[in-house]
C-alpha positions as a printed NumPy array, in Angstrom:
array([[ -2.605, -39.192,  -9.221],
       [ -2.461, -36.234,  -7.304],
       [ -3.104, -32.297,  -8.499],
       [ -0.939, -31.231, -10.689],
       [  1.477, -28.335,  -8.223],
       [  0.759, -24.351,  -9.011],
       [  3.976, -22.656,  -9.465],
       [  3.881, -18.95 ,  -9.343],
       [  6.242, -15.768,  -9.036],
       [  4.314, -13.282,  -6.251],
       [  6.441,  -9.898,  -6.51 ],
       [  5.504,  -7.341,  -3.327],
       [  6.886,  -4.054,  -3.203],
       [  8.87 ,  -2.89 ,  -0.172],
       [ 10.438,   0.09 ,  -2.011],
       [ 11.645,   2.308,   1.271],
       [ 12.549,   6.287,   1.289],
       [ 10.884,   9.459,   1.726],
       [ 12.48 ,  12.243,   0.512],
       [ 11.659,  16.022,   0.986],
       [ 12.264,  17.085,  -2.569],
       [ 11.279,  20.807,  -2.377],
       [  9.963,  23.528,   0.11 ],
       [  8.818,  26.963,  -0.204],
       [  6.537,  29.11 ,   2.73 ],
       [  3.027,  27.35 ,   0.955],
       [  4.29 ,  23.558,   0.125],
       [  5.99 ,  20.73 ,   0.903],
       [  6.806,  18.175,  -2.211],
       [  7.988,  14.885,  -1.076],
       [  8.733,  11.636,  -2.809],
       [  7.576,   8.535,  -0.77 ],
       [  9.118,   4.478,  -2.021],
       [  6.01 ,   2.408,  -2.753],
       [  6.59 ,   0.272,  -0.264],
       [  6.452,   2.572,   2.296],
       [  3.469,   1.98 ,   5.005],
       [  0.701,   4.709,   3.989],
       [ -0.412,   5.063,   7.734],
       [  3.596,   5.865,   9.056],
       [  3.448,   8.543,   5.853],
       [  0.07 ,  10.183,   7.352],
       [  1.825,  10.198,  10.991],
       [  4.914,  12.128,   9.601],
       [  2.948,  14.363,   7.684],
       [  1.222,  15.613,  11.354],
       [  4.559,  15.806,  12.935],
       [  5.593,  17.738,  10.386],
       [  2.425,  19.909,  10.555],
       [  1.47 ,  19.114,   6.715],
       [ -2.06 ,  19.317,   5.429],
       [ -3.53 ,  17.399,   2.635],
       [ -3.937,  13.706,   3.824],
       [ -4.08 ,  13.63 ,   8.15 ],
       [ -8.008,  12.382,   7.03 ],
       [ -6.666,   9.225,   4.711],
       [ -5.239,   7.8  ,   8.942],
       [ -5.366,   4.469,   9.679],
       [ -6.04 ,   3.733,   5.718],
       [ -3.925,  -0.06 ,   5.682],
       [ -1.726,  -0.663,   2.87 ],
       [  1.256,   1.165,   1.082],
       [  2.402,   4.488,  -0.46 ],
       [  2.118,   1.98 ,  -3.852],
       [ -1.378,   0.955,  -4.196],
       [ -2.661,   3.843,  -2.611],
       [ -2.836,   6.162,  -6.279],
       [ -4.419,   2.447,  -7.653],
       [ -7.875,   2.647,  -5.356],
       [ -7.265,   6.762,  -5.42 ],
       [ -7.55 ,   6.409,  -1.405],
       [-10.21 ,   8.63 ,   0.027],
       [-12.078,   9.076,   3.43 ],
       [-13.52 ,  12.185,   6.045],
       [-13.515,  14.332,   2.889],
       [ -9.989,  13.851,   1.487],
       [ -8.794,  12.374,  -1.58 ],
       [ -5.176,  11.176,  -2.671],
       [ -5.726,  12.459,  -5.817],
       [ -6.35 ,  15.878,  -4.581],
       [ -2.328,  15.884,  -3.068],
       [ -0.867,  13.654,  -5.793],
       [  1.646,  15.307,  -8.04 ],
       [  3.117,  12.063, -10.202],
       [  3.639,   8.447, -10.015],
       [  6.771,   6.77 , -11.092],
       [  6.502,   3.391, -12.531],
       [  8.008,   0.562, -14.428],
       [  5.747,   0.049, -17.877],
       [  6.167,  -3.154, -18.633],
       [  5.408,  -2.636, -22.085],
       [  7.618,  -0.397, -23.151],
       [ 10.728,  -2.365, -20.272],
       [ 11.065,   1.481, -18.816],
       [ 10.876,   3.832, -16.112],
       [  8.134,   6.241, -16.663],
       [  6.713,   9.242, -14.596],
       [  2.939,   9.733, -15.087],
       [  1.405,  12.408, -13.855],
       [ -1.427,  13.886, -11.577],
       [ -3.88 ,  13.638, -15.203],
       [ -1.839,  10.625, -16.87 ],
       [ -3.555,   8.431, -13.432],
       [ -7.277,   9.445, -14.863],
       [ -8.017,   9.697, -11.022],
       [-12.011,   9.307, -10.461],
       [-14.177,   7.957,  -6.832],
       [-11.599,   4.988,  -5.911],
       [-10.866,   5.063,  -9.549],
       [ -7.855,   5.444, -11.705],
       [ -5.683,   4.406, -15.348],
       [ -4.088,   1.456, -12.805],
       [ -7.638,  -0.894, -12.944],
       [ -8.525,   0.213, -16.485],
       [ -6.049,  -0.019, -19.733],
       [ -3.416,   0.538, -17.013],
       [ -3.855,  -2.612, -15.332],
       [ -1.096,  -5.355, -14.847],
       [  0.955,  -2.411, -16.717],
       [  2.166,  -0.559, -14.547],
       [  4.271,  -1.656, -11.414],
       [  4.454,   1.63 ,  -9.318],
       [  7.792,   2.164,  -7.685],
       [  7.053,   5.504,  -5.789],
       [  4.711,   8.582,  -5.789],
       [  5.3  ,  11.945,  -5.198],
       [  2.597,  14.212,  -3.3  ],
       [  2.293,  18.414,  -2.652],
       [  1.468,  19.068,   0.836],
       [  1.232,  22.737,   2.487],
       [  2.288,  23.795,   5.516],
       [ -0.712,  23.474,   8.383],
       [ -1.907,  27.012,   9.563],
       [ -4.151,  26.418,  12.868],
       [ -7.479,  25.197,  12.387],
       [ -8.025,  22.795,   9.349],
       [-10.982,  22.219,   7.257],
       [-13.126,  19.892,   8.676],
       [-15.524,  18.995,   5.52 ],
       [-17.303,  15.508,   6.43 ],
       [-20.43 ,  15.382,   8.253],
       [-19.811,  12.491,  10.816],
       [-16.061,  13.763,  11.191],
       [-17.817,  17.245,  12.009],
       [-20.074,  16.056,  14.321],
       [-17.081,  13.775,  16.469],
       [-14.604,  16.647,  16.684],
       [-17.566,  19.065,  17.911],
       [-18.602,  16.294,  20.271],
       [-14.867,  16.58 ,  22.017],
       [-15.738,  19.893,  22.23 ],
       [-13.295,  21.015,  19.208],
       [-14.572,  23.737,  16.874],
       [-10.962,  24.901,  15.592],
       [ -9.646,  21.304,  14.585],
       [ -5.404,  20.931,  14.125],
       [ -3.903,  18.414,  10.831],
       [ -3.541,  16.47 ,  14.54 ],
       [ -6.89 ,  16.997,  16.002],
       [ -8.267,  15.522,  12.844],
       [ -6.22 ,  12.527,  12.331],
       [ -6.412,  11.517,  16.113],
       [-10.312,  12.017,  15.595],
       [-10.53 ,   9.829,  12.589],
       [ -8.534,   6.87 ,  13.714],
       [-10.96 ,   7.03 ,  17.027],
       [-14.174,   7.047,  14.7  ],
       [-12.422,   4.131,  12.362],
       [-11.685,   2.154,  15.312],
       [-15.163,   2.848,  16.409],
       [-16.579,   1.169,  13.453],
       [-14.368,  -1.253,  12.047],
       [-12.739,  -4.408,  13.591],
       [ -9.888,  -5.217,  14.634],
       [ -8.302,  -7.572,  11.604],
       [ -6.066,  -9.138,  13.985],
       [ -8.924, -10.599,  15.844],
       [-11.16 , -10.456,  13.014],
       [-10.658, -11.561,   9.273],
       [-11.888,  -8.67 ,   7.04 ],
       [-12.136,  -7.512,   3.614],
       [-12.766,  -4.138,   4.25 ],
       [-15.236,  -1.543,   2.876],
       [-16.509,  -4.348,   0.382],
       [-18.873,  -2.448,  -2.18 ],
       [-18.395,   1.334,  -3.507],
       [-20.649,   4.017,  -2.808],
       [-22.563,   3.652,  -5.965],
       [-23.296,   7.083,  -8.057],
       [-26.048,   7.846, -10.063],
       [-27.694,  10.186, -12.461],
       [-29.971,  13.444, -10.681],
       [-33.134,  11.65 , -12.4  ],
       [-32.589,   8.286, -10.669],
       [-31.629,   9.992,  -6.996],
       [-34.725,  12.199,  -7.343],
       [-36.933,   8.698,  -8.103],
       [-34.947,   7.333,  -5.161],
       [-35.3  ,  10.144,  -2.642],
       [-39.019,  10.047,  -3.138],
       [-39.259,   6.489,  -2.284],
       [-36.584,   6.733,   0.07 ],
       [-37.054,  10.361,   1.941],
       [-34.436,   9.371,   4.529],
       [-31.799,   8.414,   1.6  ],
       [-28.359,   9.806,   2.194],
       [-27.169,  11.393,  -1.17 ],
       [-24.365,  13.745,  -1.752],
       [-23.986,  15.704,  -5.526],
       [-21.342,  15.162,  -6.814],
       [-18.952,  17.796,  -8.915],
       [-19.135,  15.62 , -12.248],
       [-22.827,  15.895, -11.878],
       [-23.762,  12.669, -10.527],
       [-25.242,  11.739,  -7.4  ],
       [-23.605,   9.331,  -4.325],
       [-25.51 ,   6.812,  -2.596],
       [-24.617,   5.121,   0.821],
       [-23.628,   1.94 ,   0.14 ],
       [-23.31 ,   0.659,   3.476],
       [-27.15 ,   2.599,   3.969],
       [-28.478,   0.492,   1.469],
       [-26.846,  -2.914,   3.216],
       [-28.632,  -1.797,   6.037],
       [-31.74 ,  -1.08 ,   5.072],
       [-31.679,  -5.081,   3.158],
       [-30.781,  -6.257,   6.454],
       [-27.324,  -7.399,   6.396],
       [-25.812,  -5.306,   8.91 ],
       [-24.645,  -7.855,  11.753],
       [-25.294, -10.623,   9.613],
       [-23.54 , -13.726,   9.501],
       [-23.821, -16.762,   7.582],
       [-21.579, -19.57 ,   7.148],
       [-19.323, -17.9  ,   8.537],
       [-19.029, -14.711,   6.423],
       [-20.923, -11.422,   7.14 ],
       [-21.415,  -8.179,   7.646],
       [-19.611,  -5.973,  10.373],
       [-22.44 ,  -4.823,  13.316],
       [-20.724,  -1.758,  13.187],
       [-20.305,  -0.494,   9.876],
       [-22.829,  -2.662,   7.097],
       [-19.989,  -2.318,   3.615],
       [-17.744,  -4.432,   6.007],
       [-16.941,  -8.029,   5.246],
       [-16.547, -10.552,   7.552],
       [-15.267, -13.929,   7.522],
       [-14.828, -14.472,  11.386],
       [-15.299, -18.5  ,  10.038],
       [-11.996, -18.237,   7.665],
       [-14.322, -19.308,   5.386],
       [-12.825, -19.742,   1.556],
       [-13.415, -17.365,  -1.88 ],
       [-16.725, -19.54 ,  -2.799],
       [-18.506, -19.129,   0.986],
       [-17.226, -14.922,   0.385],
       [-18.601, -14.98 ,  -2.866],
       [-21.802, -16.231,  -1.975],
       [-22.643, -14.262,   0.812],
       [-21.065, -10.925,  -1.643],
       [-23.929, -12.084,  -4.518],
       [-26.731, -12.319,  -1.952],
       [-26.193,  -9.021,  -1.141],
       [-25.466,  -7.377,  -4.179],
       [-28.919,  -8.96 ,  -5.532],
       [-30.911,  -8.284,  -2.374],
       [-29.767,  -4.565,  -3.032],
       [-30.822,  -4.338,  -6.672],
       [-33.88 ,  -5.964,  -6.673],
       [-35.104,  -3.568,  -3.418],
       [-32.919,  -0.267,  -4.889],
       [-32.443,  -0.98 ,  -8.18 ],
       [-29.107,  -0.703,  -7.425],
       [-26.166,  -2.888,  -8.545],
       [-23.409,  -2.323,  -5.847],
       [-19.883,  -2.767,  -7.004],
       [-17.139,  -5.027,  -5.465],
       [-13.921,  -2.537,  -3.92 ],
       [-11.06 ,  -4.669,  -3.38 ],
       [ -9.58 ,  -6.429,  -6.32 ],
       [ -9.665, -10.258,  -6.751],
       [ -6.736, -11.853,  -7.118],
       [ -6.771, -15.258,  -8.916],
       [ -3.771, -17.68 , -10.138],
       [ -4.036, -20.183, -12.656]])
């Protein structure tokens, strides 16, 4: 007798539009289908010499999940452009419109993988972008250091998105050649008392305060520093470029990944003290 057959209903959103839905001399609103391509929405948003999310380039995935992880990289964060979020709430079988504090937005945090999970099936998000008047901001260290590097000191929304998709191909792979997870753990945050314990173990420990009052670690520092960067073992691994990046250049399956993931995470704690947290979302049927 054989195993019994899984049957299961896989919904993916391909919503399409974005529509310009007002315009005044200091913003642009639009309104972008979920199932629009994030990266194509960045591109437009240079062309149309918009400022608020050129740094979020090359971020895979759609318009939809993006408000889910709150997207952020190079010193942007979706949250910080995100007016609402329309959605289908399966509880109450209607359209709903939630808004810029109804999403309880915090670091690659938000309602949608708390009480809001498995809710909520996001149909399209609206964002407030203003018009791009010569040199941008330029508020991330290593982004900062590339774009003085090319010898720019008066960066353009387009200066800094062709800058960060050179760094991100710099440092992550390719996942057509190479099967990836992504950034695979969180920057972990911590209270001013632990960081200042840490820092005086750890002089050379990046750490950024935060507004909220915490502190943010390197996650990918303290992969490094346990000696996982580059590493590979049956078949799953870390990137040799960037240490938070999974591997599975063997096409190895969840129990191989999962493996590898807990050898880290406890590798990291029992050095750090730290207990690094899992970013992408497991998926399971059964």
């Amino acid at each position: 007798i054989g195993q019994p057959k899984l049957h299961c209903v896989v919904l993916k959103i391909e919503i399409p539009g974005r529509t310009i839905t007002a315009q005044t001399d200091t913003y642009t609103d639009i309104t972008v289908g979920a199932g629009e391509n994030w990266d194509e929405l960045v591109a437009w948003s240079v062309e149309q010499n918009l400022h608020g999310i050129e740094a979020l380039s090359l971020i895979p995935g759609t318009v939809g999940a993006a408000p889910v992880q709150n997207i952020g990289a190079y010193g942007q964060e979706l949250h910080e452009t995100l007016i609402s979020v329309e959605a289908y709430d399966s509880e109450s079988a209607a359209m709903v419109s939630l808004s810029n504090e109804d999403c309880q937005f915090g670091y690659r945090d938000s309602l949608f993988k708390h009480e809001g999970r498995g809710r909520y099936v996001i149909t399209s998000v609206s964002l407030r972008l203003t018009p791009a008047s010569g040199s941008q901001p330029a508020n991330y260290p290593r982004l900062q250091v590339r774009l003085i590097a090319d010898g720019i000191t008066h960066p353009t929304v387009a200066d800094i998105r062709r800058t960060v998709i050179a760094i991100r191909q710099s440092r992550l792979p390719d996942p057509s050649l190479i099967p990836t997870a992504g950034s695979f753990f969180s920057n972990p945050r911590v209270t001013p008392e632990i960081a200042e314990t840490l820092h005086a173990a750890h002089p050379e420990m990046p750490q950024w305060p935060m507004p909220d009052g915490t502190v943010k670690l390197a996650a990918a520092w303290l992969v490094e520093k346990c000696g996982f960067k580059g590493v590979v073992e049956n078949g799953v691994g870390m990137y040799d470029k960037q240490a938070i990046t999974l591997i599975n250049p063997g096409r190895k399956g969840p129990s191989e990944i999962f493996a590898f993931r807990d050898r880290v995470v406890a590798e990291v704690e029992q050095k750090f003290g730290i207990t690094l947290t899992q970013e992408p979302e497991l998926v399971t049927f059964g």
